[in-house]
N, C-alpha and C positions, 0 to 999 in steps of 0.2 A: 470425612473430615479428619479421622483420627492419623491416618496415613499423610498427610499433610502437616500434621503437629510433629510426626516421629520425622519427618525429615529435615524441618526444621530446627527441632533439637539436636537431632546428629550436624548439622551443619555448623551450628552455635560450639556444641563441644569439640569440634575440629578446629575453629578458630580460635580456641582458647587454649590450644598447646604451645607453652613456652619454648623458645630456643635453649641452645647449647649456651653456655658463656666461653666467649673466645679467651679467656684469661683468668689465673686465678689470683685472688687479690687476697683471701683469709681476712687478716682486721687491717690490711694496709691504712685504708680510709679512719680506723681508729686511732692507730700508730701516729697517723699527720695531726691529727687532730689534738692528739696528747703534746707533741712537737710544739703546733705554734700555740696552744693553749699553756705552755710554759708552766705546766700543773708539775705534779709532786713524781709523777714517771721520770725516771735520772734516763738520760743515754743511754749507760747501759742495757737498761730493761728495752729501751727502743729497740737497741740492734741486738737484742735476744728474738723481740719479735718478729723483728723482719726474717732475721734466720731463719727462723721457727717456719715463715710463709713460704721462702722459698724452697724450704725442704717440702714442704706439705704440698708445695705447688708441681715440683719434680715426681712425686708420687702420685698426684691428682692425673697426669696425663694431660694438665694444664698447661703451656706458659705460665711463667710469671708475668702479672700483670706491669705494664709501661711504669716507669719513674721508682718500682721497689726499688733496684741495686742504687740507681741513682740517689736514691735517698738515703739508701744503707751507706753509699760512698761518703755522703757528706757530713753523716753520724760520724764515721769510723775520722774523717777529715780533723770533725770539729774533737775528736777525742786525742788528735794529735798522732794517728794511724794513717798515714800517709802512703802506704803499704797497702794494705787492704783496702782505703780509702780510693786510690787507684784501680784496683782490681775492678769494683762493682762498679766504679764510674766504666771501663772499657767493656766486662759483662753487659751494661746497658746500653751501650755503643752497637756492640753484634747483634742486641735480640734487636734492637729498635736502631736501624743506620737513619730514620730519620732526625735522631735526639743528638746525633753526633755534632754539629755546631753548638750549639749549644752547651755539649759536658764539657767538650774543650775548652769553652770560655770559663767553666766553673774550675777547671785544670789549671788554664792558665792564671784565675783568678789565686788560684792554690799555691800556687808556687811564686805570686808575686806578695802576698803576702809573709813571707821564708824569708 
């Protein structure tokens, strides 16, 4: 009987090894959250933080996880950094070509508003 338990316990803890995460995200999901929760975090501090991930994420051996730059674009956009704000929109362009309809509309959105 005993030999029956031990192999079901090794099978149980084989099934409970987590994956890899394909992306590193750091507090992106906090970042947003600070965003549309329109709390006491200014801009600034936003795209301090996203910096902050993408550096962390460059060193993780990670990707950055999908929509950071793109968010960091529209920080840097709404702070009037149209420069920069470009940059991480085109940055999120190459990692993710599927997002590319899309930032273009927020591009073109960007410059119809000029």
């Amino acid at each position: 009987m005993k030999p029956v338990l031990l192999v079901m316990a090794a099978l149980l803890m084989v099934g409970c090894k987590s994956t890899k995460p394909m992306y590193y995200y750091g507090g992106y999901q906090t970042t947003v959250y600070h965003y549309f929760k329109n709390d006491e975090t200014t801009v600034d501090q936003q795209i301090n933080a996203l910096e902050i991930i993408i550096e962390k994420a460059a060193n993780s051996g990670l990707p950055v996880a999908p929509g950071v730059h793109a968010h960091l674009g529209m920080l840097y956009f709404e702070q009037g950094d149209g420069v920069n704000g470009a940059a991480h929109f085109d940055a999120e362009k190459q990692l993710f070509p599927e997002s590319a309809i899309y930032i273009n509309f927020l591009l073109a959105n960007q410059k119809a508003a000029k």
